[in-house]
N, C-alpha and C positions, 0 to 999 in steps of 0.2 A: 422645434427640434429637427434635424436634418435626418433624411429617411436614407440610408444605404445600405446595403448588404446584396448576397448572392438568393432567392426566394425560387421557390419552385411558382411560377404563375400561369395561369390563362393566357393566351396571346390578346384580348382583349383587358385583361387585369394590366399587363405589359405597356401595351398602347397609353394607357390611361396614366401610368406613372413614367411613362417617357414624354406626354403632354406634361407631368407636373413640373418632370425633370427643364423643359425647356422653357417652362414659367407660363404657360397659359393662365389667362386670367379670365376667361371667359368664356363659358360650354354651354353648349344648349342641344337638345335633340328632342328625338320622337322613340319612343320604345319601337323594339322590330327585333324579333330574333333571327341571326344570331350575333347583333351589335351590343346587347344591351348592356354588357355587365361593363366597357366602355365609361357610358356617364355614371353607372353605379359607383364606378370605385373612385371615381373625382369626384360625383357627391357627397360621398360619405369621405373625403379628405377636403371638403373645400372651407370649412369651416376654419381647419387648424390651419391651412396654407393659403387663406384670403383668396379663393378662387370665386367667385359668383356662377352658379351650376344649375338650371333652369329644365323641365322637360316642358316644352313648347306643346301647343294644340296641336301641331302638325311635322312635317321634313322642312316645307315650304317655309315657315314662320321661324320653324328652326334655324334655318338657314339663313335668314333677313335679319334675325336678330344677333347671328354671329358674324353678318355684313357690316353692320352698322356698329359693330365694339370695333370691327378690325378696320374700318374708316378711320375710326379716332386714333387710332393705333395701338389697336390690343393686339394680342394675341388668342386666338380664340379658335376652339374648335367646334365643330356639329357633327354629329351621331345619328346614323342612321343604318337600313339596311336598304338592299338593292331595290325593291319598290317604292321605296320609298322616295330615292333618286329620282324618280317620274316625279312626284308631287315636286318634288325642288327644284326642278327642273328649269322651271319660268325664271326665276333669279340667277339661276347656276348660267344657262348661257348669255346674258347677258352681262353679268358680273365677270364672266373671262374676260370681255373688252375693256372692263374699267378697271380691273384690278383690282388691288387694295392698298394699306397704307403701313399698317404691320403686319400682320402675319394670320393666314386662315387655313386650316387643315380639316377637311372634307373629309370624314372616314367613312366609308361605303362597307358593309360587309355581303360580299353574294352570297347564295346559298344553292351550292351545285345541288341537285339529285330531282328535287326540292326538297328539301326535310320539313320547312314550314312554312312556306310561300307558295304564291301563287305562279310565278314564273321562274325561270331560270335565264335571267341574266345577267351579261358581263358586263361592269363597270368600266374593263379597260376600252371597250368598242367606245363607249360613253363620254369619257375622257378625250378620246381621238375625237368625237363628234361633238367636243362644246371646246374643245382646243387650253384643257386645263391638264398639267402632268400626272400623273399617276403611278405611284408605287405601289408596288407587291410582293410582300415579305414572304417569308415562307416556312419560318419558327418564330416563337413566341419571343426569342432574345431578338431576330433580325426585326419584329413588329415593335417593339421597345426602340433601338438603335437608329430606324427608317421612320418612327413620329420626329427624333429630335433632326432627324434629316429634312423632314416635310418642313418643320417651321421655322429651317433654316434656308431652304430652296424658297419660301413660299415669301420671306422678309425679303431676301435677298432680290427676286425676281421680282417681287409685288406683284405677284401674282397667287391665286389660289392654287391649295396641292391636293388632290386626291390621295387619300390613303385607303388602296381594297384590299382586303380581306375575302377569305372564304373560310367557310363554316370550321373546315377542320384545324384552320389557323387561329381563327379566333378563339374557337375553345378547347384545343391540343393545350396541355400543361408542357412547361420544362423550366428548369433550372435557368435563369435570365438575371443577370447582373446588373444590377443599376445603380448610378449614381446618389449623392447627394440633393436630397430636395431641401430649399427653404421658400418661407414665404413668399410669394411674388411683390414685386415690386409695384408701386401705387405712382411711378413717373410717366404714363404717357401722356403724349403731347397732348389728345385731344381732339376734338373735328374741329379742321379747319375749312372753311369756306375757299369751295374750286369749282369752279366750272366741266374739273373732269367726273364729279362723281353724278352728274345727269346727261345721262343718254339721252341722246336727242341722233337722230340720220345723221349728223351734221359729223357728231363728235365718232359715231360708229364710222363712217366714213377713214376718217382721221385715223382712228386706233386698230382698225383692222389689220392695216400693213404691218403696224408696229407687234399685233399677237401673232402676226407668219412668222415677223423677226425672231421673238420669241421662241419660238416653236426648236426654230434652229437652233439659238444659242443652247437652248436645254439638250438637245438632242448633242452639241459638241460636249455638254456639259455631264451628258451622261455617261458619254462614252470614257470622259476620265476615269470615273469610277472604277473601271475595271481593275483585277487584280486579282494572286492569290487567295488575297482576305480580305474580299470586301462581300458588299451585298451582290455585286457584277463581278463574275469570273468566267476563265477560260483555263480549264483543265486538258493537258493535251493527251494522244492516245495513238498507238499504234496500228489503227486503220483510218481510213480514211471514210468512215462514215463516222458524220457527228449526231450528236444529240444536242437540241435546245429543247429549252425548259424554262417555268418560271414558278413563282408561289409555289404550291405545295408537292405540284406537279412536279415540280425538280426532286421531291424526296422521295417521289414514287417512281421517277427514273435511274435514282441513283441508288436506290434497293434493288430494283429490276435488274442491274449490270451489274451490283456486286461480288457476283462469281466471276469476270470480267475485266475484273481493276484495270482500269490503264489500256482497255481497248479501242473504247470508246471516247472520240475527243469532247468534249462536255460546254456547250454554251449555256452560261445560268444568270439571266438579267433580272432583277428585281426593280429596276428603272424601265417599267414597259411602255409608255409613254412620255413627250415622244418617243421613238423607238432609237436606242443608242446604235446608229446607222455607220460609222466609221470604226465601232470595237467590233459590230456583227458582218463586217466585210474584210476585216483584218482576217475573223476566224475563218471564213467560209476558203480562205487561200490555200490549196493542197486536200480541201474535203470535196469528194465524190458526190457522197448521197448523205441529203441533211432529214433526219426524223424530228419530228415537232411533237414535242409532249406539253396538250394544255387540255384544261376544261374548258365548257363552254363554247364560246364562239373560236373558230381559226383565227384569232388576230395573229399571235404570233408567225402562225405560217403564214399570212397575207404579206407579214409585213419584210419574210424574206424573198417569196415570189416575186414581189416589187423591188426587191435589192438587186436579185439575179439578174430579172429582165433589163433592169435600170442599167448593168453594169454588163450583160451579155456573159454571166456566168455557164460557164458550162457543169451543172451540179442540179441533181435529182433530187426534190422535195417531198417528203411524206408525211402526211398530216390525215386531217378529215374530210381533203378535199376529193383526195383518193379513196377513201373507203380504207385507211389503214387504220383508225380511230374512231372511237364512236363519236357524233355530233351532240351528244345530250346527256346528261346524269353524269353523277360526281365517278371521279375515275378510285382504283385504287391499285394496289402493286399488282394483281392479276390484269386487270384493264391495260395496265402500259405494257407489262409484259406482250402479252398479246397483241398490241398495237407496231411493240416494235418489232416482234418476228413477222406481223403481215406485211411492213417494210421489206422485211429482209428478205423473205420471201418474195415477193413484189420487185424488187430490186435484184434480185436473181444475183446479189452479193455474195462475196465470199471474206472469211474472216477464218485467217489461221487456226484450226483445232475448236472451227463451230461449223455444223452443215446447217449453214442458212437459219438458223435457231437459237433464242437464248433457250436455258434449261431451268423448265420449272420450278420455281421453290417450293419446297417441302413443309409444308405446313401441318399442324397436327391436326388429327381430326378433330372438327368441331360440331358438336352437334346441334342438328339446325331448331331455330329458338321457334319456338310456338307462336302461332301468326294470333295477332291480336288486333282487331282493326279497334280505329280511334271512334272514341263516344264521349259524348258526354260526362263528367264523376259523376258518381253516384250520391242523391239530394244538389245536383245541380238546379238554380233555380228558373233555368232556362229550359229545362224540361216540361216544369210546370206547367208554364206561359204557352208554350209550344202544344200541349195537351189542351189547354182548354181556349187555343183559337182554335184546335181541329175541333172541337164541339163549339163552340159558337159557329164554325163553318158549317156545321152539321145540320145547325138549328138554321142559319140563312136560307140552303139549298132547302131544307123539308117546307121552310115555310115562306118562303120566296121565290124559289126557284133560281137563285143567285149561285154561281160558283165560286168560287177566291182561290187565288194567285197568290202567293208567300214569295217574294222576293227578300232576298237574305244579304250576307253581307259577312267582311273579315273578320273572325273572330273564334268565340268557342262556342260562340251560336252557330258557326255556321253547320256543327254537328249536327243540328237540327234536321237535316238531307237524308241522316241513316235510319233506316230500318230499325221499327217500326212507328217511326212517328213522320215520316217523309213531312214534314212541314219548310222545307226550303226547296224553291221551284226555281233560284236563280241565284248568282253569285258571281260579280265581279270584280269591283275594288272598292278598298276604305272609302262608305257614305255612298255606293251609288246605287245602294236596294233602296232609297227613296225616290231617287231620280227614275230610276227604272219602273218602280211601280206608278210614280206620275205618267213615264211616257206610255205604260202599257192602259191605265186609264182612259187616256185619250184617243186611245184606238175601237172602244168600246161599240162607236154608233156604225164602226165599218167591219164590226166580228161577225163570222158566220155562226161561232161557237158557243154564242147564248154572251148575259150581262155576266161580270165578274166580278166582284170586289177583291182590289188590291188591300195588300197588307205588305206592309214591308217592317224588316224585324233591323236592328240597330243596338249597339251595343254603347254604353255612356260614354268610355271613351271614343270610342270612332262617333258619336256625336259632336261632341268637342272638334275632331280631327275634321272633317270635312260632312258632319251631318248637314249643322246650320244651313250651308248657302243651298242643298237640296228643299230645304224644310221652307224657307222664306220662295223658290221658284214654286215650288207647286201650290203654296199659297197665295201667290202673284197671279198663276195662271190656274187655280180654282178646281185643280186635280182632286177625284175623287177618290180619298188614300186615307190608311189606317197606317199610322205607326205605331209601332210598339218598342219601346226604347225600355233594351234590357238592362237595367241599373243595378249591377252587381259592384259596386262602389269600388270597382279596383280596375286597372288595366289587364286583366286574367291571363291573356292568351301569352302575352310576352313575359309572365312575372311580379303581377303585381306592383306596378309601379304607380302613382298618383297622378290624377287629374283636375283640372277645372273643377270635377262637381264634390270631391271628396274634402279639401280645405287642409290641404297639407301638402308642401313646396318638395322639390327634390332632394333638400336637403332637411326635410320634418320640420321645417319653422311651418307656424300658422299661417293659412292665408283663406282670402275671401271666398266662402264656398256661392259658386253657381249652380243655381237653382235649375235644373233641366225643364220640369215646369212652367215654369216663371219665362224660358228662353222662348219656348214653346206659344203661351200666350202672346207674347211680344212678337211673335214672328207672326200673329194673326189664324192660330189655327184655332180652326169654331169648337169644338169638344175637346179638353184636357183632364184627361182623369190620371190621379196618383196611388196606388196602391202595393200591398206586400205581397209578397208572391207566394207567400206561406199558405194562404187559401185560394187552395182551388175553386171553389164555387163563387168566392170574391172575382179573382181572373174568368171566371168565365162568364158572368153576369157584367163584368166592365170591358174586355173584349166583344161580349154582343152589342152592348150600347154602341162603343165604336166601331161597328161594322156596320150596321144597321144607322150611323149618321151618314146624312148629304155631304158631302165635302171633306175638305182635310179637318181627320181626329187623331186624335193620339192619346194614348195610353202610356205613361212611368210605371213599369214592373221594378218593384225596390226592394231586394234582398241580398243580403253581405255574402259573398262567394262563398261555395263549401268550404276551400282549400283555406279562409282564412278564418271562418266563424261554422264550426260543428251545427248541427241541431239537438233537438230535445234529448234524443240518446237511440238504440239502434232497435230498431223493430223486428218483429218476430212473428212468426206465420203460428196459430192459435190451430191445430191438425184438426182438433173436434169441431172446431168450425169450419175449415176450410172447405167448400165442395170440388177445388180441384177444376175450377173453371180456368185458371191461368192467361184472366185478364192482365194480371200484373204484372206479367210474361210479354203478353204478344201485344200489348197497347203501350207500354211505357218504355221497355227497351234500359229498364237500370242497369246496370253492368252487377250489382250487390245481388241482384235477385236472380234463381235457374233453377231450372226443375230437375228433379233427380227420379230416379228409376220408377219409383211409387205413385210418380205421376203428381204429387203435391212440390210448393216450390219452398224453396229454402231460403232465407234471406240470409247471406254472409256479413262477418263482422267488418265488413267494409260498409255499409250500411252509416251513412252518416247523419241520419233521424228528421230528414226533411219532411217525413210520412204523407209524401203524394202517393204511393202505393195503400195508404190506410184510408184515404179518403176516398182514392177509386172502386176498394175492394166492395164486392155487391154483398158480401156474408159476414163483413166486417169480423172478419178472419183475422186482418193485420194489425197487433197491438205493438205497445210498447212491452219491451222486453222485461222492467222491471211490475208490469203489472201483471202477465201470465207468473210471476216468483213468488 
């Protein structure tokens, strides 16, 4: 059945039915918020319109396996977000030199502020530095409109296309019109045997000139784009200072001057790489002083800095490079506002019936939300785990004199860092609190600060994702490490999407479950224990084992996420027993549990019956709710 109509969507929901709309026949990604709901909504459509829609171990694998459909000549896109781009990174520049054979479209989602990532940044700098083009939409209809553009630029060029995103675009709702979808079509040619699809110096040699070529052709080809109503326009305006903008950034400058209308001349590229260079020198003709409204990095201002000097403009630029713009965190209409009066100010301009000022908008009061820092849910069963290495650590130092190191890693473990269970002493990126507690191992015979035992904590997906090749080096190189692989059988932090070890595909058909276990043994590590996380004395009696072994050991903690499987039911503090110690308070750190004026704690109906609090309590205080009834 053919899918159209006008739908309120996601800008990621958008994306996803503008791939369908241009017949992708092949997806693949890694969960990452805020990309994710991308492959969700072409999994959950790829059934009825013969799409094949895979979530991959990694970005990297992601990325190779939507290389190799679009060699044969598919259409195929990958799904990721911005850190993710690092892990792909090894194919992605390479793959610019070889191109492709039908059509590949890269969606990147950044995530300014950071709301859920480790870094902040920009895709478009990325793009310029692996020499692949990049669009950036800036509504959820332009993110719709700008997929079926990507896998028209991307066939057409044979080349891959970057599609970024940022947070508010991805998940901003609007009204978006789409086409008809039907099934994709089952005709492509196939792989054919060439000599251009291996790199070799010989053949990079060769292709290099030809991606400069490239480079250009896109950059005339973008500048066509321009228009009234297109995704590139040029609004004009009764002063001679302009504004450029791009993604979402164009909406927060065109709220910003809405008092304004028609003052301000307006450059708005959605084509940011290359940079459409003969429609951004057309406009800069009769502008004074140019303001640059982006997140993230100054590309956009670099890349007029570089036109002006290139063309010996006489025209004043304000950006981040002046101190007119902040350099970091997501912007919004206050941010540009502000950005562009210290322009203007700055530029000691004048503008008809303004003194050097835009004028505030008036906003109602809002009153400010109650700060809530991130923890762990409540009967997470990472808390557990987490509680009973800090006593097995406990029990090492009393009777060894050993300290331990917790090396942690991406996830909803890495909560583990808060107050009061400080159990994460380190955090980089997906899979490398293994590596890290190896290298810190081998520093042991040159520490002033006594022996250590490492532990490094690992989440089952990010096992999958880039555990493994950690797991097989420090067993090569004989690293003395405890892992502990926290198997809450879902991908948690981005949403619950499926893995390797859980035995169900993107699209819920069955598939072969891998045994983390079983990986573990094969990878040669000397001590593998498997256990539930349900019992504390369990976990802390198989965490000691493994801490207390010579060499690499590992521990499977196995319990189904709160968020998708409840516990027993919700516990309840027993007053006649209670003495008001409020262990369960100051050692667990539940979010369900707090003490109130009486000095005894209260358990709230958020409370989701994991009873690590009933097993810690020393007065056996904490029951189930329906046995004090």
């Amino acid at each position: 059945m053919p899918l159209s109509s006008k739908r309120i969507l996601m800008g990621n929901e958008a994306i996803a039915f503008g791939a369908m709309k241009a017949g992708v026949q092949i997806a693949s990604g890694y969960p990452g918020t805020p990309s994710n709901e991308v492959m969700e909504t072409i999994a959950s459509h790829a059934k009825e319109y013969g799409i094949y829609a895979e979530w991959a171990t990694n970005e990297k694998v992601a990325l190779e396996t939507a290389v190799g459909a679009a060699y044969s000549g598919a259409n195929a896109i990958v799904t990721m977000k911005q850190v993710g781009l690092n892990v792909a990174s090894d194919p992605l520049m390479s793959l610019s030199y070889i191109g492709v054979k039908g059509s590949l479209v890269i969606l990147v989602s950044d995530d300014p502020g950071p709301h859920s990532s480790q870094t902040e940044q920009d895709t478009r700098v990325f793009g310029h530095f692996a020499n692949i083009p990049v669009l950036d939409p800036s509504t959820p209809q332009e993110a719709y409109d700008m997929t079926l553009l990507a896998f028209e630029l991307s066939h057409e060029m044979e080349t891959p296309v970057i599609l970024r995103t940022t947070t508010r675009v991805s998940h901003g709702c609007a009204d978006v019109v789409i086409g008809d979808i039907f099934p994709v079509p089952r005709d492509i040619e196939g792989f054919v045997k060439d000599t251009r699809w291996a790199i070799f110096p010989k053949l990079t040699a060769q292709r290099h000139p030809l991606l400069e070529d490239l480079q250009l052709r896109l950059s005339d080809r973008f500048s066509e784009y321009f228009g009234d109503n297109s995704f590139n326009s040029v609004s004009k305006g009764s002063s001679r200072i302009g504004i450029a903008a791009s993604g979402v950034s164009y909406l927060y400058a065109m709220e910003a001057i809405r008092a304004l209308s028609g003052v301000f001349p307006v450059f708005k590229t959605a084509t940011v790489y290359p940079f459409p260079e003969k429609a951004a020198l057309e406009f800069l003709k009769g502008i004074t002083d140019l303001i640059v409204v982006e997140e993230l990095d100054p590309y956009m201002e670099e890349q007029f800095l570089q036109l002006a000097g290139k063309h010996h403009l006489n025209v004043n630029i304000y950006g981040k490079k002046n101190g007119c713009f902040p350099v970091s965190g997501e912007y919004d209409v206050d941010v540009v506002i502000d950005g562009i009066n210290s322009s203007l100010e700055k530029g000691n301009t004048d503008i008809p019936g303004l003194s050097h000022s835009l004028p505030a908008i008036n906003l109602k009061e809002v009153p400010s939300l109650p700060i809530r820092a991130p923890t762990l849910c409540a009967g997470c069963m990472h808390r557990t785990v987490f509680y009973a290495f800090k006593k097995a650590a406990g029990k090492l130092r009393s009777q060894k004199d050993i300290g331990s190191v917790f090396s942690g890693d991406i996830g909803c473990y890495t909560l583990g860092n808060a107050r009061p269970l400080n159990m994460v002493d380190t955090c980089l990126c997906m899979g490398a609190g293994i590596s890290i507690a190896a290298g810190l191992s081998h520093t042991q015979e040159y520490s002033s600060n006594g022996k250590a035992k490492q532990v490094a904590f690992i989440g089952d997906s990010t096992f999958f994702h880039s555990g493994i090749a950690a797991v097989v080096s420090a067993v090569y190189n004989n690293a003395d490490i405890t892992i502990a692989v926290l198997d809450n059988r879902t991908t948690a932090m981005t949403g619950h999407q499926p893995h390797p070890g859980i035995g169900i595909t993107a699209v819920g058909s069955p598939a072969k479950i891998i045994d983390i276990a079983e990986v573990l043994k094969s990878c040669g590590v000397g001590l593998v224990r498997t256990i539930g996380a349900d019992s504390l004395e369990g976990c802390i009696d198989a965490a000691t084992e493994a801490m207390q072994f010579e060499g690499p050991s590992a521990v499977v903690f196995r319990e189904k996420c709160i968020a998708i499987s409840k516990g027993a039911g919700q516990y309840i503090v027993d007053e006649d027993k209670c003495t008001g110690c409020k262990l369960c308070i100051s050692q667990l750190g539940c979010p369900a549990i707090f003490s109130i004026t009486s000095g005894l704690p209260v358990i709230q109906d958020t409370c989701s019956g994991c009873g690590l609090c009933a097993q810690t309590c020393p007065s056996a205080a904490i029951i189930l709710k329906e046995v004090l009834q």
